[in-house]
N, C-alpha and C positions, 0 to 999 in steps of 0.2 A: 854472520860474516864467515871469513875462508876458516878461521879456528876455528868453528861450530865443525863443518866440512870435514878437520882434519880427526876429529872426533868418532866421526859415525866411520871414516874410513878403518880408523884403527878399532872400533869395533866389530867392523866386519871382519876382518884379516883376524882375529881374535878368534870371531865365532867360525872360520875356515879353518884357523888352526886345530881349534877345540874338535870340531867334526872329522879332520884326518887322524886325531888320536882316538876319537870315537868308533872308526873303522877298524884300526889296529887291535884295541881290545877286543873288539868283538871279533876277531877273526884267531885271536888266541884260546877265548874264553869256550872251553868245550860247552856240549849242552845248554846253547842259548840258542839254538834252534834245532827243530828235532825232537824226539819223542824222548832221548837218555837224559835223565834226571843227574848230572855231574855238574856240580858246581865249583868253582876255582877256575882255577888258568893252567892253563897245558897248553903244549903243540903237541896236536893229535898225526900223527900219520900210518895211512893203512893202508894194506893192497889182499891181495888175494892170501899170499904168504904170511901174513904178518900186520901186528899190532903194536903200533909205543905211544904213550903220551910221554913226551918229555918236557923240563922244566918247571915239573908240577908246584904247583904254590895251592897248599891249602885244599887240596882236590877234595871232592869226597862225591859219592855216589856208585853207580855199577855201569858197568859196558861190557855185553856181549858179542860175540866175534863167533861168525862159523867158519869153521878149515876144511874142504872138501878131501876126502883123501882116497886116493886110486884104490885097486885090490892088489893083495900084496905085493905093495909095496912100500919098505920100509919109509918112513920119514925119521927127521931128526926135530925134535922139539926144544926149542931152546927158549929158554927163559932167564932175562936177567933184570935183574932188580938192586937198581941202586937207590936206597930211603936215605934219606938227614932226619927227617921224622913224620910221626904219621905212623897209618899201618896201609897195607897192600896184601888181598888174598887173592891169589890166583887158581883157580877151579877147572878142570876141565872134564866134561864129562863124554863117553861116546852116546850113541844114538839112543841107545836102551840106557840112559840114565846111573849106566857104569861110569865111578869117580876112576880118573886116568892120572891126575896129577889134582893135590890140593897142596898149593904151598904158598911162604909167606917169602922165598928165598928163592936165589938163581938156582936154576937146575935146567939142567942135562939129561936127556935119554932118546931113545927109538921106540916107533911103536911104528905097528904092523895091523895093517887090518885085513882080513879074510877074504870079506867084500868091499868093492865103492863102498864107502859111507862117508858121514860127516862126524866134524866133534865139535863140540861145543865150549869156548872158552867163556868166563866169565871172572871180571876182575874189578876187583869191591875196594874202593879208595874210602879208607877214614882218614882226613885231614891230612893228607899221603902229602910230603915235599921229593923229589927225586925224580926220578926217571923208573919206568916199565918199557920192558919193551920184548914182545912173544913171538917166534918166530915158528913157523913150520913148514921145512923144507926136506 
């Protein structure tokens, strides 16, 4: 009868609903497609300049970033890091594998490179809750 009917409707609108939050997490949830091994929930956002996962919940894994950077000419490298708890290492090294910043804290500086090169960021989440986010401009 019509009550069997209104069953399978509200089943469905169920399993519609259940799949529109199925989208959601998966478009928070870093490292569920792709080759970077992070697990937990962040909004990831990136561009050329700059890296942040925010609203980290439970993060953990690695994500590296490369910064292209002109010839001398100075940049500003900015890094800030707000934890609730967890840890956050942030690594940057230039071309030759020289350490340029290794830290666990916001920080602040200029670097200058001789020639075009690249640097390499690298930023290691143990069960990290907070906000990252690198900038180099």
């Amino acid at each position: 009868g019509d009550e069997y009917m209104g069953t399978i409707i509200a089943l469905l609108m169920l399993a519609a609903g259940l799949f529109v939050i199925g989208l959601v997490a998966y478009k928070t949830a870093v490292g569920m497609g792709g080759s970077t091994a992070l697990r937990g929930v962040a909004v990831k956002k990136e561009n050329k300049g700059s890296i942040s996962f925010k609203e980290c919940r439970n993060l953990t894994g690695e994500k590296s970033k490369v910064f292209m950077i002109e010839a001398n000419k100075k940049v500003k490298v900015l890094l800030n890091v707000e934890g609730e708890k967890g840890e956050v290492l942030v690594t940057i090294k230039d071309k030759s594998g020289n350490l340029i910043l290794n830290d666990r804290k916001s920080e602040e500086f200029e670097y200058t490179a001789d020639v075009k090169t690249r640097i390499n960021a690298s930023i290691k989440f143990t069960n990290f809750y907070g906000q990252v986010e690198l900038d180099v401009i």
